[in-house]
N, C-alpha and C positions, 0 to 999 in steps of 0.2 A: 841161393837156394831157389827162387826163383826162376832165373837162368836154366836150374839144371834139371827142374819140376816144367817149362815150358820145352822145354827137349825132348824128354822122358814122353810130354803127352804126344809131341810130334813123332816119336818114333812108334807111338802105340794108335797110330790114325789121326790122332787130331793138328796136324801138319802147321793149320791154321789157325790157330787159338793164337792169343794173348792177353796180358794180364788183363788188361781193360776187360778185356771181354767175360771173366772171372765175374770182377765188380759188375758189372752190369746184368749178367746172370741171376745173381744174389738178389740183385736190388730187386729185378723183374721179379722173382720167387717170394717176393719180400712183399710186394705188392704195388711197385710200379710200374703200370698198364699202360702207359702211352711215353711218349716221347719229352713233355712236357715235363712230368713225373719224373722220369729215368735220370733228366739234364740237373736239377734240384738234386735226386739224390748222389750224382756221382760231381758235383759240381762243376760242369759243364754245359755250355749252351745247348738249347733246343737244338739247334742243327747239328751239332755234334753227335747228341744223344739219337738224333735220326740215323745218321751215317752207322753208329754201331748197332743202331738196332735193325737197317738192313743187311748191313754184314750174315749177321747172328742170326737173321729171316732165312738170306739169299743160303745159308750153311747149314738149317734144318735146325737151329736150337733153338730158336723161337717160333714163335707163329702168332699169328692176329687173328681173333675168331670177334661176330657180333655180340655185341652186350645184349644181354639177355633184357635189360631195361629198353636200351634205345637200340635198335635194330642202326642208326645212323654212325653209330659208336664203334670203333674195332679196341680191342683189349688187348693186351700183350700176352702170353702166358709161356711159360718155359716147356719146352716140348719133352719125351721120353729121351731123345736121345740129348738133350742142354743137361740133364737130372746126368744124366749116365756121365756124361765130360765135369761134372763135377764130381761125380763118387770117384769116377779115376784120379784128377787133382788131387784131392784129399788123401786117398791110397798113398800118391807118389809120394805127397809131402809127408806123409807117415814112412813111408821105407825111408827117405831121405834123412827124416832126424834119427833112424834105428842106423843108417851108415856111419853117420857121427858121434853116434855113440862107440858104435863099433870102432872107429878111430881116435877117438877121446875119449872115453870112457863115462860110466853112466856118470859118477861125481863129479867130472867137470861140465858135463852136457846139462847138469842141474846149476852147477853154478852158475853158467853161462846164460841159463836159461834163468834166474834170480837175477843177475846182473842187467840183463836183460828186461826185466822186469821192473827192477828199478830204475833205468833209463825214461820206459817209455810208460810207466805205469801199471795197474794191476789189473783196470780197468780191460774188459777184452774189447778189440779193436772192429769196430762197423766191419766190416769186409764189404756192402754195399754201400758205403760211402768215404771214399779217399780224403774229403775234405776233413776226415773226424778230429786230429789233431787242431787245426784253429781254432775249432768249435771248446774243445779243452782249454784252449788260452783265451778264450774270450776274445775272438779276433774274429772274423767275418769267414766263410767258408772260399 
């Protein structure tokens, strides 16, 4: 579903998207402002978290404005158009499970989606932080 929801957004202009870049949108909206922040919540190094956040600068869905505190400070914030690549994601992944229903029918796509459920819990999943599941086992992120 993934796969075919990072497609969908390639074929509708966002060419260069990927999932990382999803989680780390989230997070940013979520309210991680710098690099530091970002690496903590998507479980990844500082430098890591650098690299995706100039990706995501250099591609106009983020942006770094001064804190209004410390002028010395730049902040992260998700731009008009990082908001707009995510109302679209979300769309796709909406047509995407009405396709599967339309192939499987509504009664299985429930069941599926129950099974489903009890797999991985009831609990809804961070979407700004990939490490969520260790954090559930009591294991380190």
């Amino acid at each position: 579903m993934v796969d075919a929801a990072t497609a969908e957004l390639a074929r509708r202009g966002h060419e260069d998207v990927r999932p990382v870049h999803d989680f780390a949108l989230r997070a940013i909206a979520a309210g991680a402002d710098n690099a530091s922040e970002l690496g903590r919540r998507l479980s990844v190094s500082k430098q890591a978290a650098a690299k995706t956040i100039a990706v995501l600068q250099e591609r106009g869905y983020v942006a770094r404005d001064a804190d209004p505190l410390d002028a010395r400070r730049k902040r992260l914030h998700v731009t008009a158009l990082g908001f707009e690549l995510l109302r679209q994601g979300e769309a796709i992944f909406d047509e995407l499970r009405d396709q599967w229903e339309q192939q499987i029918g509504s009664a299985e796509l429930a069941g599926l989606e129950a099974h489903l459920a009890v797999l991985v819990g009831a609990r809804p999943v961070r979407l700004d932080a990939p490490g969520w599941i260790a954090q559930d086992l009591g294991e380190p992120a």
